[in-house]
C-alpha positions in Angstrom: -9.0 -24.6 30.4 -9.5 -21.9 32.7 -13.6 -21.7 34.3 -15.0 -19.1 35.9 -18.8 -19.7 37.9 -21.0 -17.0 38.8 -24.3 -16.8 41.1 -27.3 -14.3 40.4 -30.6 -13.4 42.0 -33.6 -10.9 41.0 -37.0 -10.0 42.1 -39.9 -7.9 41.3 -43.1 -7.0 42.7 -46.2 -8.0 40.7 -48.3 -5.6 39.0 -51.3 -5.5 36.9 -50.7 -2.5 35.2 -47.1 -4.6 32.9 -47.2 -7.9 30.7 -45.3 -11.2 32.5 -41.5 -11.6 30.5 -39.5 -14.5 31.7 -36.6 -15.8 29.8 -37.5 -13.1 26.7 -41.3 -15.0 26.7 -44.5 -13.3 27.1 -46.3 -15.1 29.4 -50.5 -15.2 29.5 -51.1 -14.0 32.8 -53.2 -10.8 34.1 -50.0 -9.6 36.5 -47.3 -8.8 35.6 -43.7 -7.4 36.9 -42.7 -4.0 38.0 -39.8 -2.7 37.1 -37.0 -0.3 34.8 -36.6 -2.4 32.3 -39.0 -5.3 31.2 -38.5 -6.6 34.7 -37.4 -9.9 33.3 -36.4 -11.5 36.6 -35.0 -14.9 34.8 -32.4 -12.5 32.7 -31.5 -10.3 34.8 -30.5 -13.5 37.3 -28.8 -14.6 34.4 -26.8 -11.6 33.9 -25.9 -10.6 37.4 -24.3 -14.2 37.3 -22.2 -14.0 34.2 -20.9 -10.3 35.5 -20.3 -12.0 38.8 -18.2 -14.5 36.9 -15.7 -12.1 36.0 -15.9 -9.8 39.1 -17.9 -6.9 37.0 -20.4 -5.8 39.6 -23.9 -6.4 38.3 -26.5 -4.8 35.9 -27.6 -1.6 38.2 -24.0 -0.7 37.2 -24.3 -1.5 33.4 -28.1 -0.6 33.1 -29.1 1.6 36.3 -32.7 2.1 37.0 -32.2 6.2 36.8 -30.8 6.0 33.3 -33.8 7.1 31.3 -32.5 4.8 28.1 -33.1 1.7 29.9 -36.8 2.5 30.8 -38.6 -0.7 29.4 -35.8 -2.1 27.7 -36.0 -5.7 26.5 -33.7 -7.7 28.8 -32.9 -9.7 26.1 -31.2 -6.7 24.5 -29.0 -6.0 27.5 -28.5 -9.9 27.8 -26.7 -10.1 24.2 -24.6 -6.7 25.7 -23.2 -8.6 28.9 -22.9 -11.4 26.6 -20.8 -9.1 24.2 -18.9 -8.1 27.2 -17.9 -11.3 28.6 -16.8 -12.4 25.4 -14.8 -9.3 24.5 -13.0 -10.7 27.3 -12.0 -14.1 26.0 -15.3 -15.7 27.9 -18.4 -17.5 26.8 -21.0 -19.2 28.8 -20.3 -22.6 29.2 -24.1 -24.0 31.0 -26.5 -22.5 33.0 -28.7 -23.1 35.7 -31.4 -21.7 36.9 -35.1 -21.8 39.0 -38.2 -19.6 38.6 -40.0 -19.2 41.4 -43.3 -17.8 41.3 -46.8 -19.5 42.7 -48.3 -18.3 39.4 -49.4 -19.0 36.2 -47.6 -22.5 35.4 -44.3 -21.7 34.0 -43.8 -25.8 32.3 -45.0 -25.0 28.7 -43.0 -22.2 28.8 -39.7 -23.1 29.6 -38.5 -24.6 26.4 -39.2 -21.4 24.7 -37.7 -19.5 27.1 -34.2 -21.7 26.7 -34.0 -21.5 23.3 -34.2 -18.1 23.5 -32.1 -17.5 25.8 -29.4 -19.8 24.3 -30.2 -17.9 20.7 -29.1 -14.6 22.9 -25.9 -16.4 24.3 -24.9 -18.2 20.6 -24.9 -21.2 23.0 -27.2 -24.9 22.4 -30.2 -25.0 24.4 -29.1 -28.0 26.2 -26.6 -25.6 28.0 -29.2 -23.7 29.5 -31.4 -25.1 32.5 -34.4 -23.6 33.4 -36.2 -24.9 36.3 -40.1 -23.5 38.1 -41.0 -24.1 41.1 -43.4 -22.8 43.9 -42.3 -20.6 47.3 -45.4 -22.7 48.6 -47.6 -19.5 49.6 -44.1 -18.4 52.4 -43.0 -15.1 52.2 -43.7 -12.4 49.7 -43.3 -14.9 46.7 -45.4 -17.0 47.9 -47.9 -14.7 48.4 -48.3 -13.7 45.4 -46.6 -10.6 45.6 -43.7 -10.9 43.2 -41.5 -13.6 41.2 -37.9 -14.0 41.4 -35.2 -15.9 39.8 -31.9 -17.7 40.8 -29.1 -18.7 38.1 -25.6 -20.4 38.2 -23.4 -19.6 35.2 -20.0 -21.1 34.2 -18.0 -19.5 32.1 -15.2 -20.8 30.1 -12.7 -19.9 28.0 
């Protein structure tokens, strides 16, 4: 069986002025995150790692920021496109694993939602998708409250 593994990272500033969308789940809080597309830091982690997999550059290339089309685009959407992509090419995601981290709101009731959407997406279980929160504890701009980011592991399989 021939495996592939791919490593992705995002971030985005907070804002008040957008809604909070982590793993394709609103989340109650009154910031939100800047950005193109729904800003969905978790998916966009996600993605970068499966095209990383396979050596296909990352999102900016697929979805760039100056492409009017992708102006608040649902992540989720161009999640299910990668995912169309990688299997086009004989792949499908085998697990995933990733961290939130963010010093607010508490992601925990959250988190199932957000895998079995995301595994919905991926036409995957969601016991193959890890989601994990945890805190910058108040260092650097994450922990400051300025933004949220996302790490994620992907192996693909095929």
């Amino acid at each position: 069986m021939n495996i592939r593994i791919g490593n992705g990272y995002d971030i985005h500033r907070l804002t008040t002025e957008r809604r909070l969308i982590l793993g394709g789940v609103e989340i109650p809080h009154f910031l939100g995150l800047l950005g193109h597309s729904d800003a969905d830091v978790l998916t966009h982690a996600i993605m970068d790692a499966m095209l990383g997999a396979l050596s296909l550059g990352d999102i900016g290339h697929y979805f760039p920021p100056s492409d009017p089309q992708w102006a608040g685009a649902d992540s989720l959407m161009l999640l299910d496109q990668v995912n169309n992509l990688i299997q086009a090419q004989g792949w499908r995601v085998g697990n995933i694993d990733s961290v939130i981290v963010a010093e607010r709101p508490k992601l925990k009731p959250h988190i199932e939602k957000m895998r079995e959407k995301l595994a919905g997406v991926l036409q995957i279980e969601p016991n193959q998708v890890g989601v994990k929160a945890t805190t910058n504890e108040k260092l650097g701009p994450v922990g400051e409250e300025k933004g949220i980011c996302a790490y994620a592991v992907v192996l693909l399989i095929r």
